[in-house]
C-alpha positions in Angstrom: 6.2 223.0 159.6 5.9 226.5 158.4 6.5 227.9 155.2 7.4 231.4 154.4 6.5 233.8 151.4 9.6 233.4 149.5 9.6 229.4 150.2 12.0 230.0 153.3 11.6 227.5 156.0 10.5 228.7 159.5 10.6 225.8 161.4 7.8 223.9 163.7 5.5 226.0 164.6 2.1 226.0 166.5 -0.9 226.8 164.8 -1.7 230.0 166.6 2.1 231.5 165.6 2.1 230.4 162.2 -1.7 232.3 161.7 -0.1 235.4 163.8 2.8 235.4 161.5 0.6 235.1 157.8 -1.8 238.0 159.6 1.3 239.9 160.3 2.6 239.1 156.5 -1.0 240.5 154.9 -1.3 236.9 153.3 -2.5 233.3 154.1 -1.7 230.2 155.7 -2.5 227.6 153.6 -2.7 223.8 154.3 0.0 222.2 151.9 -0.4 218.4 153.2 -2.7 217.1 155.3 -0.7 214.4 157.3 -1.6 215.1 161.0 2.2 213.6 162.0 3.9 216.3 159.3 1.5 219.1 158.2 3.2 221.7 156.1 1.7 225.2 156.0 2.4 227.8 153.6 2.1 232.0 154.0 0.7 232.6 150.6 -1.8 234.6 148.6 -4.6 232.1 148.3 -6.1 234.0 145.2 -3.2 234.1 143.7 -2.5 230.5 144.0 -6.0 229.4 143.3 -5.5 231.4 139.9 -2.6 229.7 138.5 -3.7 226.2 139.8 -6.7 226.7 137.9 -4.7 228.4 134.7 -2.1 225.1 134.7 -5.7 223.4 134.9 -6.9 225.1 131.8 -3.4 224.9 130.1 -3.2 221.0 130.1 -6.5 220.7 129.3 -5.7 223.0 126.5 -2.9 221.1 125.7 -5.1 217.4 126.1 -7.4 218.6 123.8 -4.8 219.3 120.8 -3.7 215.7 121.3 -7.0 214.2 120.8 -7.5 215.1 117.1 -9.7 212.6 116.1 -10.9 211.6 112.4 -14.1 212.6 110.7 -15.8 210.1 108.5 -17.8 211.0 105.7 -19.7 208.3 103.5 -20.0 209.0 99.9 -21.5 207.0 97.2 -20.7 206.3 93.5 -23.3 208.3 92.6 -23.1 211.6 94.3 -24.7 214.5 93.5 -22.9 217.1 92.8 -24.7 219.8 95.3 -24.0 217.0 98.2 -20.5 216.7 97.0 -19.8 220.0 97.6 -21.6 220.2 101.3 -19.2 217.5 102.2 -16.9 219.0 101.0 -16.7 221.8 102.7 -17.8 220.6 106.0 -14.4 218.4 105.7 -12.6 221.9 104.6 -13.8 223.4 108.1 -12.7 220.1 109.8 -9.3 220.1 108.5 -8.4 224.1 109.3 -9.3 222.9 112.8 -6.5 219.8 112.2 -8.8 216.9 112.4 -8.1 214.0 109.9 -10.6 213.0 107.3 -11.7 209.4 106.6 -13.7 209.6 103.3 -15.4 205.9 102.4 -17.6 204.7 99.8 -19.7 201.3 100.4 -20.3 199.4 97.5 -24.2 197.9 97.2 -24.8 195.0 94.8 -23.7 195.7 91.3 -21.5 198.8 91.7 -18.9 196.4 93.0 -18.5 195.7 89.3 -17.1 199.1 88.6 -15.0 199.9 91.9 -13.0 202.4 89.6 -16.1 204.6 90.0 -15.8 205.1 93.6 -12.0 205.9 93.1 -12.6 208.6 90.6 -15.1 209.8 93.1 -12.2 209.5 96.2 -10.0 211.1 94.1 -11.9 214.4 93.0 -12.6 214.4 96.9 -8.8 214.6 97.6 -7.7 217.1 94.6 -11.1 219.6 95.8 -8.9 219.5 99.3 -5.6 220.0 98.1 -4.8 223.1 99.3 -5.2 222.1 103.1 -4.9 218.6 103.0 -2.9 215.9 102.0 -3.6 212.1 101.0 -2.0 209.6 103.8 -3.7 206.6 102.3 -4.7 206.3 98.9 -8.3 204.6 98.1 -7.8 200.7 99.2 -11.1 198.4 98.7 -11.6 196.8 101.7 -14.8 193.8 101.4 -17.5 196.4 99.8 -15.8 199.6 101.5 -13.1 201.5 99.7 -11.4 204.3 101.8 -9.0 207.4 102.2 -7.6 208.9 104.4 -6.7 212.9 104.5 -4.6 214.8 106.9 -4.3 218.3 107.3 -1.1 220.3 105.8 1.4 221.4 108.3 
């Protein structure tokens, strides 16, 4: 079965025709399905179709990739200092612009579970540094010894 350019059907044809007619044409005859009882040929710029098979490619894979935001932990500590505060800081800032969410924990060793406040003040400066990009979708929850939060980037 034979194709045409602008997807009209020219009937059975052999194999010799159908290359005779794409020669004629300028273009190509292109295997569409590969069933010996049925093959289907098509008279077709191969380039051309290579191209946008490999654009749709790129496209969904494009497309795949903005689905799979994933989340970012970072681990901070009751007491943080306040020079790696701010490098985790920003390094979540970069990762929410890109639309990633941001899990921010804090595990609690020993006697700081005493004072679990702490590590919520420390959660909570976190958040209200991010504000401007980022929103809270869970508030600080103690979990066993790990409290967390979680951030999502502003539409």
């Amino acid at each position: 079965m034979v194709i045409g350019p602008n997807g009209e059907q020219m009937g059975v044809k052999k194999l010799q025709d159908a290359l005779t007619l794409a020669n004629y044409a300028g273009l190509d005859l292109v295997l569409m399905n590969s069933n010996p009882e049925n093959a289907v040929g098509k008279i077709m710029d191969y380039n051309k179709y290579r191209y946008e098979k490999n654009k749709k490619q790129k496209e969904a894979l494009k497309k795949q990739r903005e689905n799979n935001k994933s989340i970012k932990e970072y681990q901070l500590s009751t007491t943080i200092d306040i020079g790696d505060f701010n490098t985790r800081k920003k390094n979540a800032l970069e990762y929410l612009v890109k639309g990633h969410k941001i899990k921010a924990t804090i595990r609690f060793k020993g006697r700081q579970m005493a004072r679990t406040e702490l590590g919520k003040e420390v959660l909570l400066r976190f958040a209200s540094e991010l504000s401007d990009v980022a929103d809270i979708e869970s508030t600080p929850s103690l979990e066993g010894k790990t409290m967390t939060m979680l951030l999502v980037p502003k539409k």
